[in-house]
SEPA-671399 format. One record per residue (C-alpha): residue number from 0; residue in three letters; x, y, z. Coordinates in steps of 0.05 Angstrom, whole numbers, plus 5000, padded with zeros to 4 digits. Last residue first. Layout:
<recs>
> NUM,ALA,X,Y,Z
...
</recs>
This chain:
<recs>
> 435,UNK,4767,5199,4567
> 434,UNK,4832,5225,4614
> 433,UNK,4781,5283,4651
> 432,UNK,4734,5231,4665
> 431,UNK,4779,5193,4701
> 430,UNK,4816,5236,4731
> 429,UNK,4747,5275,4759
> 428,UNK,4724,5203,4786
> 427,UNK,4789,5194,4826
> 426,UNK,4784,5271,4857
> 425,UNK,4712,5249,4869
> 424,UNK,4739,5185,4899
> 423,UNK,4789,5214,4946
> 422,UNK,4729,5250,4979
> 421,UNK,4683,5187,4990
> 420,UNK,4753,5157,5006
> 419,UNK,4770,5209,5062
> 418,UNK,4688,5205,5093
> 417,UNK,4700,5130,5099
> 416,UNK,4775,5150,5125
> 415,UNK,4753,5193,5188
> 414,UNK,4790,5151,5242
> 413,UNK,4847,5223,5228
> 412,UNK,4822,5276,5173
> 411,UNK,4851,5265,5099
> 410,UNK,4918,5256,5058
> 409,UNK,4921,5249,4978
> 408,UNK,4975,5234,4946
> 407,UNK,4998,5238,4870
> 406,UNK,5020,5182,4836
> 405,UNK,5073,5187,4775
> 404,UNK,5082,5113,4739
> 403,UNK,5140,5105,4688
> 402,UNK,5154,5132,4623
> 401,UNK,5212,5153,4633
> 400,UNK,5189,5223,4626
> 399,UNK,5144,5214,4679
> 398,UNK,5071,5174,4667
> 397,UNK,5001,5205,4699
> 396,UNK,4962,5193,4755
> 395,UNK,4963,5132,4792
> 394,UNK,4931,5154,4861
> 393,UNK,4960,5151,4928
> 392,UNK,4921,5145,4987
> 391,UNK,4931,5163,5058
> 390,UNK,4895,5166,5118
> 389,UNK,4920,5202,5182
> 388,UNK,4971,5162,5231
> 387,UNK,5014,5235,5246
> 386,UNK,5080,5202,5242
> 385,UNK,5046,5150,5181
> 384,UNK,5033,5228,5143
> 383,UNK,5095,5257,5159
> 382,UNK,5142,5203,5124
> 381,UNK,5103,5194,5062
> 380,UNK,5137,5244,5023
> 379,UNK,5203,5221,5048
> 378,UNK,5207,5152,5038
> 377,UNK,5268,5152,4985
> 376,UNK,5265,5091,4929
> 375,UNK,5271,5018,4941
> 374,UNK,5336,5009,4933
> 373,UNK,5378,4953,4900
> 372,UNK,5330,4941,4847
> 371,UNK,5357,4988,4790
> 370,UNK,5331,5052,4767
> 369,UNK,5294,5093,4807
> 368,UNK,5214,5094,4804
> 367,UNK,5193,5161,4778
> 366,UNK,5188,5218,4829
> 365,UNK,5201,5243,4894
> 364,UNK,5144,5203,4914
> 363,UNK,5072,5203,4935
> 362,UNK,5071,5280,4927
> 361,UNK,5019,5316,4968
> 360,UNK,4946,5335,4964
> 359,UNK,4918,5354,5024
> 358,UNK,4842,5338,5031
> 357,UNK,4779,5362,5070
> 356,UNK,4814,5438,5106
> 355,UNK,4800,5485,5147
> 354,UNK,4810,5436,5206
> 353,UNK,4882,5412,5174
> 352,UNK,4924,5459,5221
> 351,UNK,4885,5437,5280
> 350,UNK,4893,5364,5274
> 349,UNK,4975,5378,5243
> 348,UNK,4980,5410,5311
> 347,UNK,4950,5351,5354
> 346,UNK,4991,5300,5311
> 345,UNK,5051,5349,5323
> 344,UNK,5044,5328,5391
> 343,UNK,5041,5258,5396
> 342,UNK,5108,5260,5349
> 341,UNK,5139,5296,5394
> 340,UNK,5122,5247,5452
> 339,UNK,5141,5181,5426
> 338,UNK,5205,5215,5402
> 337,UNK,5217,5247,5472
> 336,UNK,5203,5172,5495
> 335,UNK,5249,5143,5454
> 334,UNK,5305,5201,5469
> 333,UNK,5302,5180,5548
> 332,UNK,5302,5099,5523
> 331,UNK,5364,5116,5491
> 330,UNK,5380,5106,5415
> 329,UNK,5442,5075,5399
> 328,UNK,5422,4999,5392
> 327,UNK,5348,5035,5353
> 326,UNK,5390,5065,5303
> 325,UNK,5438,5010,5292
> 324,UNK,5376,4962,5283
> 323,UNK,5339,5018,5236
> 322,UNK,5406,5013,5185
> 321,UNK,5473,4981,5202
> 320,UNK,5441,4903,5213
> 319,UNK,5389,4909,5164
> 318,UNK,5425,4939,5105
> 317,UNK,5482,4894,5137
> 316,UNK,5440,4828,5116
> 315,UNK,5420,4783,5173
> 314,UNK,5428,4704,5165
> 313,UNK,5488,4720,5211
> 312,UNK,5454,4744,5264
> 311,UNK,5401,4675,5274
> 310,UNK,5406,4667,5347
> 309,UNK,5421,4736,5376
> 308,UNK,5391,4782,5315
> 307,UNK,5339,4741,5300
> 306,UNK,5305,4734,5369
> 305,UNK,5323,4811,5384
> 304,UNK,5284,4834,5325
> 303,UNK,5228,4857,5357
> 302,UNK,5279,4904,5404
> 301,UNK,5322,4928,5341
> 300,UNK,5252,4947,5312
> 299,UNK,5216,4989,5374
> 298,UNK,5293,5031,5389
> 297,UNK,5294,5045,5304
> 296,UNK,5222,5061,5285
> 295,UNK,5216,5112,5344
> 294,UNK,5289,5149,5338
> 293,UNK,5283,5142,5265
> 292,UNK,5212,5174,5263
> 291,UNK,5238,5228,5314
> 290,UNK,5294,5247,5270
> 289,UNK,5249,5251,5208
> 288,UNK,5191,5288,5251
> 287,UNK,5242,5345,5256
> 286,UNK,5230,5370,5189
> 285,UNK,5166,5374,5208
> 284,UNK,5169,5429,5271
> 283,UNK,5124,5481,5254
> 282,UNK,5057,5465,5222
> 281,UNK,5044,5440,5149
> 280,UNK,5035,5500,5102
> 279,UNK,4970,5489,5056
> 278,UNK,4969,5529,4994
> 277,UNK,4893,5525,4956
> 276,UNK,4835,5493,4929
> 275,UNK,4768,5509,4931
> 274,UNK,4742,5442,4886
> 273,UNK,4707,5474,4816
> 272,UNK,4737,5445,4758
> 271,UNK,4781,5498,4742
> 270,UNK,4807,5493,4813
> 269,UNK,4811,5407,4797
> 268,UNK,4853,5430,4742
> 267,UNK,4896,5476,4779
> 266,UNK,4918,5431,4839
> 265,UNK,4928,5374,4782
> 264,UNK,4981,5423,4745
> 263,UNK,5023,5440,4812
> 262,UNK,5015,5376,4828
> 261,UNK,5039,5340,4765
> 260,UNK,5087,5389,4756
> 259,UNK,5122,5378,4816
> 258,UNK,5134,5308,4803
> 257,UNK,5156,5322,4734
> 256,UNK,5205,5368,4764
> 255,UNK,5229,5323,4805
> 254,UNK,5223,5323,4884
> 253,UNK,5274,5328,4927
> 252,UNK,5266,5411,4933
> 251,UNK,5193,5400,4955
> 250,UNK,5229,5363,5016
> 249,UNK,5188,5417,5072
> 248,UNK,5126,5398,5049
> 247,UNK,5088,5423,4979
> 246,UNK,5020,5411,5013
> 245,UNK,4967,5448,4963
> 244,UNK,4905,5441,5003
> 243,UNK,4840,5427,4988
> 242,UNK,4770,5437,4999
> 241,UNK,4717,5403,4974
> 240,UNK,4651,5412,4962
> 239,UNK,4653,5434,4887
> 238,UNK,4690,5368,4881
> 237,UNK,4624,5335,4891
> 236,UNK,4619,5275,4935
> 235,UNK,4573,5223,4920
> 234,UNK,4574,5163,4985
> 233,UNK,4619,5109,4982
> 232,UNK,4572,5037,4978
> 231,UNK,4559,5017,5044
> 230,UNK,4585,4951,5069
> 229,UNK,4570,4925,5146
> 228,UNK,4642,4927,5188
> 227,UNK,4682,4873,5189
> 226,UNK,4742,4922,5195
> 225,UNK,4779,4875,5138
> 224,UNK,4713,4861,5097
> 223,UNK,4693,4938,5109
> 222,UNK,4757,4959,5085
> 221,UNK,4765,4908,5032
> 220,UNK,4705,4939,4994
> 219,UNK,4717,5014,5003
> 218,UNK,4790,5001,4972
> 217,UNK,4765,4967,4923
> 216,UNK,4717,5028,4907
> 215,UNK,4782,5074,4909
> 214,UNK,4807,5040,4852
> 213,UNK,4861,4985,4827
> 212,UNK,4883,4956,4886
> 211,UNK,4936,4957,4944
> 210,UNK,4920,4957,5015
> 209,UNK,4954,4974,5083
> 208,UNK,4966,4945,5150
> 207,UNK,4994,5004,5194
> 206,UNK,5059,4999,5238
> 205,UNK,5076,5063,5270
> 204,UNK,5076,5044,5347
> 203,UNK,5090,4985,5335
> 202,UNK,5157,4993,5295
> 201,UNK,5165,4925,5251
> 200,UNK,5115,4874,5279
> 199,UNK,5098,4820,5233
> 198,UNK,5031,4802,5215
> 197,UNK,4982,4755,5260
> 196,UNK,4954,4808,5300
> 195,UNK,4952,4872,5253
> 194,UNK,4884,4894,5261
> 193,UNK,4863,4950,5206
> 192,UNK,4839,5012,5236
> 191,UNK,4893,5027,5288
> 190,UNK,4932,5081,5248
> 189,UNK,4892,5113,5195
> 188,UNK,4888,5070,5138
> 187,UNK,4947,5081,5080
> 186,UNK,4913,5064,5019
> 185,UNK,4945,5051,4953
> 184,UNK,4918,5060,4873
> 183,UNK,4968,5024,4822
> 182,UNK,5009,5050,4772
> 181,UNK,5074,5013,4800
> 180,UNK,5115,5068,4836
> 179,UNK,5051,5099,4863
> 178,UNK,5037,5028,4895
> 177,UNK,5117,5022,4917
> 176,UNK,5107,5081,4949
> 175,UNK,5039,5089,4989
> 174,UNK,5057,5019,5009
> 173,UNK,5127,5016,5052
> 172,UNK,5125,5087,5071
> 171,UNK,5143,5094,5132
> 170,UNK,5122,5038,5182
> 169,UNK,5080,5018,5116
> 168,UNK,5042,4948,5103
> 167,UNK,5022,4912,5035
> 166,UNK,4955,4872,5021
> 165,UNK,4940,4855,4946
> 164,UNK,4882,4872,4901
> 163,UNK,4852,4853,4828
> 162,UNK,4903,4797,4830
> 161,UNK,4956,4795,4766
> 160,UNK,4945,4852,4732
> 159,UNK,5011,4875,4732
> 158,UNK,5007,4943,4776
> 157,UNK,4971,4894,4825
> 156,UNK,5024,4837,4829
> 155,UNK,5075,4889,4829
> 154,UNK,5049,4931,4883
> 153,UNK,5043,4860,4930
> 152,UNK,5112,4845,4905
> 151,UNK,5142,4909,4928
> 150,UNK,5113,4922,4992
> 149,UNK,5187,4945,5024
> 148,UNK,5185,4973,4973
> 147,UNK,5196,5006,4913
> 146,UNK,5175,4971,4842
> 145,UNK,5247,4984,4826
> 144,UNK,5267,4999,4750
> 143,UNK,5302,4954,4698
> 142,UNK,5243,4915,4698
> 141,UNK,5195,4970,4662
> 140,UNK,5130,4982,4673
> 139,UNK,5125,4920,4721
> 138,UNK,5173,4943,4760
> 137,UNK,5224,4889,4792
> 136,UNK,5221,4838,4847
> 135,UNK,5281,4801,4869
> 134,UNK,5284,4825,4939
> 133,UNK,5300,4895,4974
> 132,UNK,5342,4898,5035
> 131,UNK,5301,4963,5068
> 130,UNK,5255,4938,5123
> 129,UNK,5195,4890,5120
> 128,UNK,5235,4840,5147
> 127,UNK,5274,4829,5087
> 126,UNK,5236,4865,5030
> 125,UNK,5182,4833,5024
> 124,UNK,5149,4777,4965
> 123,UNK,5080,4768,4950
> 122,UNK,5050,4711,4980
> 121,UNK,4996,4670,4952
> 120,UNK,4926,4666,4907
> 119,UNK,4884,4681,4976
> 118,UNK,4815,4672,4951
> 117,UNK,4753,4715,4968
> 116,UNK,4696,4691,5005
> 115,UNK,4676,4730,5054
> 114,UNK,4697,4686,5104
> 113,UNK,4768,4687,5069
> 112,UNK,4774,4762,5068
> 111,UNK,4759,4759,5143
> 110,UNK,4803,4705,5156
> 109,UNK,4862,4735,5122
> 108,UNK,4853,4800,5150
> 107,UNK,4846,4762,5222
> 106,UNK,4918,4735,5213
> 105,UNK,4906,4659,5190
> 104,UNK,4926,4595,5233
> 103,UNK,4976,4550,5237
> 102,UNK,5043,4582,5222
> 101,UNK,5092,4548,5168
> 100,UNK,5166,4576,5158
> 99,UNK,5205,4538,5121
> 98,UNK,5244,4599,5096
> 97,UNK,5244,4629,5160
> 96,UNK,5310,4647,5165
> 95,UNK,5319,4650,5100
> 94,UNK,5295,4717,5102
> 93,UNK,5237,4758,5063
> 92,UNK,5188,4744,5117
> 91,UNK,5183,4671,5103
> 90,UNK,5109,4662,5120
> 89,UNK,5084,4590,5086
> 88,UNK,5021,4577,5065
> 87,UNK,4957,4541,5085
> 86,UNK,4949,4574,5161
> 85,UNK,4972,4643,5134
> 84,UNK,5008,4695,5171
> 83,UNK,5027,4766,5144
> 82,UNK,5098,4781,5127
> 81,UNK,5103,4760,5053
> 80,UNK,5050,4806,5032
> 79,UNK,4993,4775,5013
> 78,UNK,4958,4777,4951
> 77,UNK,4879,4782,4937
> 76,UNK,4839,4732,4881
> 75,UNK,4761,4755,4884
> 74,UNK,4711,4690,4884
> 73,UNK,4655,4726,4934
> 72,UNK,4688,4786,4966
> 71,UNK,4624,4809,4997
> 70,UNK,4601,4754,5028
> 69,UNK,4599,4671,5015
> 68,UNK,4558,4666,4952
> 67,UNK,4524,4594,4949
> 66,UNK,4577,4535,4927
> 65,UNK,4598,4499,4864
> 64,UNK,4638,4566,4837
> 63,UNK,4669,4573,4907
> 62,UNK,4695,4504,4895
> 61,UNK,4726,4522,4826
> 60,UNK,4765,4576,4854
> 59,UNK,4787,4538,4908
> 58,UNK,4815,4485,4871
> 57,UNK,4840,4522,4815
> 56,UNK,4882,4566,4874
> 55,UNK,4905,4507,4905
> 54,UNK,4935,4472,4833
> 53,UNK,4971,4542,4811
> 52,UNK,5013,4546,4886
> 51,UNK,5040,4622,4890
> 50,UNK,5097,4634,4941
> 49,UNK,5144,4685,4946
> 48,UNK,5115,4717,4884
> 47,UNK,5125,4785,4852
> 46,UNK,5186,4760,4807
> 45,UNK,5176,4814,4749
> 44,UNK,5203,4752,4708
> 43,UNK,5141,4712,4717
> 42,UNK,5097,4758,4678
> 41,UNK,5067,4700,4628
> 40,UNK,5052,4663,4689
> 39,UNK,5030,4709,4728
> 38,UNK,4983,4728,4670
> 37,UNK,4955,4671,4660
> 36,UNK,4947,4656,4736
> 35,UNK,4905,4721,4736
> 34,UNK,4857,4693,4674
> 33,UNK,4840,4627,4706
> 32,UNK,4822,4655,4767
> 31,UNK,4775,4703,4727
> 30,UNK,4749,4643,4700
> 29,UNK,4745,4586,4757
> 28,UNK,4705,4645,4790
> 27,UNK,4657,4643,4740
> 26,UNK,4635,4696,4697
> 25,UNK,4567,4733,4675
> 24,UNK,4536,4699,4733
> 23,UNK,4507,4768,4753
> 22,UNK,4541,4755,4821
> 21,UNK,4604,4739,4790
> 20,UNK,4605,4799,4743
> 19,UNK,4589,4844,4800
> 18,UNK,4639,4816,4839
> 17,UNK,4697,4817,4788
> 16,UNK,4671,4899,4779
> 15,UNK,4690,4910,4856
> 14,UNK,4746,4870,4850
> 13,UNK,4778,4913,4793
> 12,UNK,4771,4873,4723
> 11,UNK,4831,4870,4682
> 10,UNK,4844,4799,4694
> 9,UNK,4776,4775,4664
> 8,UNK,4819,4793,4599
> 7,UNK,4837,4841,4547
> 6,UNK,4891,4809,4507
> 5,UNK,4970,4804,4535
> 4,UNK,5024,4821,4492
> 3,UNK,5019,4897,4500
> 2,UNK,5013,4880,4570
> 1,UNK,5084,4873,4595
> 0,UNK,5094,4939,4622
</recs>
């Protein structure tokens, strides 16, 4: 990464510390704003940005410095991804199509953030649509390297140091990777916490507004902000009371062997250190959750695409056109419904499988990000977990021999994630301690 060159700053600061220093009157907002559009602009070749106006940012920043404390988020810079609707900005979507694109009014994330007084710096960019035609952005590690996707910017921006936190979305895995890619901490909500009016449909019946930031307490922060939902500091869990399990899933094969040491090792050290951990099998029938994903995903995004695809086709790229849009074209509505239904089931059986159980620690990748930005890396470690719509969050961890990011994932109990980020902070708080 590009940070050798840059000194210690404001920029560093996670939200929830950026708060505390705002509040104590230790730093303006002008300041840390300041500070993050240093270091976009000194990081401009990364290319997280679809749009990122220096003058509107100052201005807001220094007007929430002249007026009382709005909320929770009082003065903290966030990203958008590229998808989700702004009343001040344009929403491209990753496609020309929309490159002029101006809506009226903010998605209710936006709003929320905003009443609480936190400052939109821009949009990060998408990968077309959301779906698999990456765009410019690169790794901020190294920028020969993908930052994955199809949240790339918004992992990007974060990973650099540019906003303290971003917002990304997953129909796969479209946040948990890109953020493990990029050193960054990612959440996955369970499905149906986070409102998604105002952002762009992919697969609704998988879509899931996610976040990006630099720990677990961010993540506890926005949450509340987005669900507008009074804020409680995570409660003190002890890794003595957790249990955990070891989920190698059926692709164990796909991942590297740094990958695989990484859990293998953290699954011992956080035995040693007292959590009950141990071999978790997932239930019968996940290898076939790929074929139902792409029957589901592919017949729900060829049908929200139908505006672009008959009056705007050949603006379209062929990743598009011949990937989930092909899928969904040959898919019937007979085998939708199957889909719908298997992968209603194997919720209920993953449910009962996991009731032994407070965590399952899983690979967020295969591995290091890939070289080269024409992919955004392989989505099968986070496949299973948007099927089944538990919690997610991925957890920068260590460095591969690339020297690139290695995450490890953490999944938890279904509309029980306050409880899964009390749990996924211990495990935080033990890395942390354990790398001092």
């Amino acid at each position: 990464m590009q940070e050798n060159s840059l000194k210690s700053s404001p920029a560093d600061l996670t939200a929830v510390e950026a708060v505390r220093a705002i509040s104590a009157e230790k730093m303006s907002c002008e300041a840390l704003a300041l500070a993050c559009i240093e270091r976009i602009e000194a990081q401009e070749n990364i290319c997280a940005w679809a749009y990122f106006d220096r003058d509107t940012v100052l201005a807001a920043a220094r007007a929430a410095d002249k007026a009382p404390s709005r909320g929770l988020l009082h003065g903290v810079p966030f990203a958008l991804k590229d998808i989700i609707d702004t009343a001040d900005m344009p929403t491209a979507h990753g496609s020309p199509i929309y490159e002029n694109n101006q809506p009226n009014w903010d998605a209710p994330c936006v709003a929320a953030c905003r009443a609480a007084g936190a400052i939109p710096f821009g949009k990060t960019v998408t990968a077309e649509f959301a779906h698999v035609q990456p765009g410019p952005t690169r790794n901020p590690y190294n920028l020969k390297h993908t930052p994955g996707g199809s949240s790339s910017g918004s992992a990007a921006a974060v990973g650099a140091k540019m906003v303290p936190a971003a917002f990304g979305t997953q129909t796969t895995g479209s946040a948990i990777r890109p953020a493990a890619f990029c050193g960054t901490v990612g959440y996955k909500p369970s499905y149906g916490d986070f409102c998604l009016t105002g952002v762009r449909d992919n697969s609704p019946s998988l879509d899931t507004l996610g976040l990006i930031t630099r720990s677990v307490d961010d993540l506890a922060l926005f949450r509340s902000v987005v669900m507008v939902l009074p804020y409680q500091p995570l409660s003190s869990v002890s890794l003595s009371d957790l249990r955990i399990g070891l989920c190698r899933t059926p692709w164990w094969d796909e991942a590297e062997a740094s990958t695989q040491q990484l859990l293998t090792d953290t699954a011992g050290t956080l035995s040693v250190a007292g959590a009950r951990v141990s071999d978790f099998l997932m239930p019968e029938g996940a290898a076939e959750l790929v074929a139902a994903m792409r029957d589901v995903s592919g017949f729900e995004f060829a049908r929200v695409m139908l505006h672009e695809r008959l009056r705007h086709g050949d603006q379209l790229s062929q990743k598009l056109l011949n990937g989930r849009v092909a899928d969904g074209i040959a898919c019937s509505y007979e085998t939708y419904r199957s889909a719908l239904a298997a992968l209603e089931a194997y919720r209920t059986s993953l449910s009962a499988a996991m009731a032994d159980f407070d965590l399952l620690l899983t690979p967020s990748a295969a591995g290091e990000a890939p070289e080269g930005i024409d992919s955004t890396g392989k989505p099968m470690f986070n496949l299973p977990w948007t099927a089944t719509y538990v919690p997610a969050v991925t957890l920068p961890a260590a460095f591969g021999p690339k020297g690139l990011p290695l995450g490890f994932q953490l999944i938890g109990h279904r509309n029980q994630d306050a409880r899964f980020l009390a749990a996924v902070k211990a495990v935080e708080r033990f890395l942390n301690e354990k790398s001092k």
